[in-house]
N, C-alpha and C positions, 0 to 999 in steps of 0.2 A: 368351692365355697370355702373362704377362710373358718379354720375352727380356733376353738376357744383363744388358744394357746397363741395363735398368728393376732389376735385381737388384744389380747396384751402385751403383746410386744410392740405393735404399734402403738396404743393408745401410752405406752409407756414411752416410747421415743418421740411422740408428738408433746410431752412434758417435760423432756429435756431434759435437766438435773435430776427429775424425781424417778426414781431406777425402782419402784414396785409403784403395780397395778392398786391404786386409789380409789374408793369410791366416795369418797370425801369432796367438799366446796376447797377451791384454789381461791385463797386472797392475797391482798398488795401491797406495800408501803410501800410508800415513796415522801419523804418529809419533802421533797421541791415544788409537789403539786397536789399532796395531798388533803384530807380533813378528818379529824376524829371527828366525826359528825352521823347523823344516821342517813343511812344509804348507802354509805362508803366503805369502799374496801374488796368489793366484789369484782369491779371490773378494773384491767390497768391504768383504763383513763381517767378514773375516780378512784383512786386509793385512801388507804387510811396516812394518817401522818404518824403514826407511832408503830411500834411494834405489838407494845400490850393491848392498845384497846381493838388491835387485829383477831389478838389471840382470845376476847372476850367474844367475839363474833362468831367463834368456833364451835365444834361438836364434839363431845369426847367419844374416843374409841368408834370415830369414823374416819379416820385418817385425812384429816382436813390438814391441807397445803398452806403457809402462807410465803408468798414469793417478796422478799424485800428489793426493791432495785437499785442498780446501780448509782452512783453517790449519795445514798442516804444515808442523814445525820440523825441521832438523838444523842440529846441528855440525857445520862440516870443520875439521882440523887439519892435516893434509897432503896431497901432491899429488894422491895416489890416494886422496882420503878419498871423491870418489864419482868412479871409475874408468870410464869411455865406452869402452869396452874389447870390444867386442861389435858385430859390422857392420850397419847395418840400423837400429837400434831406433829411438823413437820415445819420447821420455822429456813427455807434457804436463801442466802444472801446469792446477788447475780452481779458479778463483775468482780474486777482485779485489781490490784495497786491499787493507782491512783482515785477509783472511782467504785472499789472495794465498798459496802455499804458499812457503816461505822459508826459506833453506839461509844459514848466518850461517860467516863464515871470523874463525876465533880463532886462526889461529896463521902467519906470516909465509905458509909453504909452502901454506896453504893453499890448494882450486883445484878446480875442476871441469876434469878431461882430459878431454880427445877423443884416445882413442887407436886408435881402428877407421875405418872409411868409412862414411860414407853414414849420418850421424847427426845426429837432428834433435832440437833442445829446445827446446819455448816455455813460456811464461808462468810465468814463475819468477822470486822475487825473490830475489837475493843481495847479503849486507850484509858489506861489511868491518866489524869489531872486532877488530882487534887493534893494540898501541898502536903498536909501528913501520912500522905498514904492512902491508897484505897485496902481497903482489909481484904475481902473476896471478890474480883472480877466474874468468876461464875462460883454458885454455890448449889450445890445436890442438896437435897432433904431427903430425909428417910423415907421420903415418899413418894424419892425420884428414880426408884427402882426403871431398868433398859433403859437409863440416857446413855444418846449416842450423841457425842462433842465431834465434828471434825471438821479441818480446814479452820478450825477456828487463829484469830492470829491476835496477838497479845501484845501491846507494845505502852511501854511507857513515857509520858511527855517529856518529862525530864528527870534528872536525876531524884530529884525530893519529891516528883511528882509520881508513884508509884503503885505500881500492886505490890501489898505485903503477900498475898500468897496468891497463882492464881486462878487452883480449880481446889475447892472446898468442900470436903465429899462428906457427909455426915454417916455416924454409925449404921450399920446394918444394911445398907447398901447393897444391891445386887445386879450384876450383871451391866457396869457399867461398859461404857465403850470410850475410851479417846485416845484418837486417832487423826494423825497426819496435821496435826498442829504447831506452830512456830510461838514456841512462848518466850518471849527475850525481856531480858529485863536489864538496865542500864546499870553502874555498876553506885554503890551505893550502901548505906550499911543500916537499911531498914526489912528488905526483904527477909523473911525467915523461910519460905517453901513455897515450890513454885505449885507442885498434888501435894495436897495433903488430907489424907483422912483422918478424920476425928473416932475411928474405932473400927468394929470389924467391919470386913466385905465379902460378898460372896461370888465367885466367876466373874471376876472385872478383868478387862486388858486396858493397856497401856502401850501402844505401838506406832511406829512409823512417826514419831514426832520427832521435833527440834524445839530442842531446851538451852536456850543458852542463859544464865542467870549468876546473880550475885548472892546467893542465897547463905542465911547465917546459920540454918539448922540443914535438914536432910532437905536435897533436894525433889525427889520424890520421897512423902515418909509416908508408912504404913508401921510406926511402932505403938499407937493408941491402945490398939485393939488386933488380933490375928484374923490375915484372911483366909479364905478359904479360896484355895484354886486361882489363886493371882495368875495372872501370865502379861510380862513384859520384855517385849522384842522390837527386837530391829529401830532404836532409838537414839540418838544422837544429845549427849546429857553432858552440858560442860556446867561448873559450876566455879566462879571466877573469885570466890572468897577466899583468903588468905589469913583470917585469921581464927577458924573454929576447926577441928579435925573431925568433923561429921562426915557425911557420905551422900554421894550422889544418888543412891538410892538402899529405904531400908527398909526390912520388911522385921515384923516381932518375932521373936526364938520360938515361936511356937505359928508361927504365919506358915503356910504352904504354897508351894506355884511354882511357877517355871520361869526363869529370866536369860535370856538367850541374845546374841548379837544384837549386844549392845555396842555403842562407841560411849566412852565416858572422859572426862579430863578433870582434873580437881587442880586447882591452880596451890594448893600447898602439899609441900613436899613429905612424903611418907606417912600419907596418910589414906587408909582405905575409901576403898573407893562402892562397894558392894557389900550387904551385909542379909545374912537372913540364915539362921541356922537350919529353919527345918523347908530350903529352899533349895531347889537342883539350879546351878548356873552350868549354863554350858555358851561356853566361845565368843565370850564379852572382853571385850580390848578396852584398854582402861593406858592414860599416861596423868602423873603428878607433873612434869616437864615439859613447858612449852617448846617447840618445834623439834621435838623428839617424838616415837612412834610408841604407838601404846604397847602393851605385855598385857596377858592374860590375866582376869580378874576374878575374881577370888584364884590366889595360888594352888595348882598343882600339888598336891603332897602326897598323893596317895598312887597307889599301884593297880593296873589291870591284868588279871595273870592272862 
């Protein structure tokens, strides 16, 4: 007889994407055939048509699923136009490219909040369009303590059509996660930061992403407020601005953590590229020089006996 442990492995591999044993309702969007209507949203042949009024259907701190499917569209135009408001859930987009499910922000405010704990969303594409800028594509609140961002993928309509920044982490924050994300931004001279926290953090990582961006300040900045226990690895950080000498990533003189193999590029010439005094860097390749190889970043200067 199967024991516990063989029961959640299966019941875990017959949910596909969702990689822990749930006792939570599994719901559905689909904008091509759905309805924000009551009743809907439960099974895949009747879906909701939005994301938010999915996640109103939820339970908090029961680990409720909601499966978005492949080509789904929405608009957002303001902060709470899809509301994280709910502790626990589990928001997964299903499909790739072309058919990637895809939430477009048309209007400055617009924004994916995390406003609960312990909130996870992947594979999801979001597009700025709107002409001055979108200000935050996703934004944390201090009371978005364990989000986990990943597979998330970032792209701008056009060049005036932008994210000004595009994960907005508010103070006191703990224990974020993001991870394996593509955030690109076209190049342009409104961007200021692609992360950026608005003050301290506690145990957040920053890993395995792809940032390619135009950015006018730090591209990842952490100088608001000092965190606690940062750690950012294995990231891929170019930042294609040429006319500010900031850094591709900074942490406060008094921030702590770990930042390790990195690759970073900063398109102007001698100019740092990593900063963090009370920060250990170990084995981050850094180049100012297009199609030349990076060098070690923060320099060597010191001796091991």
């Amino acid at each position: 007889m199967a024991n516990a442990n063989d029961y959640r492995r299966v019941r875990s591999a017959l949910r596909g994407t969702i990689d822990d044993a749930f006792d939570g309702t599994q719901f559905y969007v689909n904008s091509v055939t759905g309805s924000d209507a009551s009743g809907y949203g439960y099974t895949i042949d009747a879906p909701t048509a939005t994301i938010d009024y999915a996640i109103g259907l939820c339970t908090a701190a029961k680990g409720d699923v909601i499966h978005v499917m492949p080509s789904h569209a929405e608009n957002v135009t303001t902060a709470t136009g899809i509301n994280c408001d709910v502790a626990g859930i589990t928001i997964v987009g299903h499909g790739r490219a072309g058919v990637m499910p895809t939430v477009s922000f048309t209007a400055a405010a617009g924004s994916i909040t995390v406003g609960a704990a312990n909130v996870t969303i992947r594979n999801l594409k979001l597009v700025a369009n709107f002409a001055t800028g979108v200000t935050a594509g996703v934004t944390i609140a201090a009371t978005g303590d364990g989000c986990t961002l990943d597979g998330l993928v970032m792209r701008d309509a056009a060049a005036n059509t932008e994210f000004l920044v595009h994960i907005s982490v508010a103070t006191t924050v703990t224990d974020l996660v993001v991870e394996n994300c593509s955030l690109v931004g076209l190049i342009s001279e409104s961007m200021t930061n692609s992360i950026l926290f608005a003050g301290t953090s506690s145990d957040c990582t920053i890993r395995r992403n792809y940032i390619f961006v135009d950015s006018s300040d730090d591209t990842i900045d952490h100088l608001a407020g000092a965190a606690v226990n940062l750690h950012v690895h294995d990231n891929v950080i170019i930042n294609q601005d040429t006319t500010t000498a900031l850094y591709c990533f900074r942490n406060k003189s008094d921030g702590t953590g770990v930042v390790h193999d990195n690759k970073c590029g900063y398109n102007k010439v001698d100019a740092e590229m990593l900063v963090g005094a009370g920060t250990w860097f170990f084995e981050n390749y850094c180049s100012n020089t297009i199609a030349e190889s990076g060098l070690l970043d923060p320099a060597t200067t010191h001796a091991i006996p």
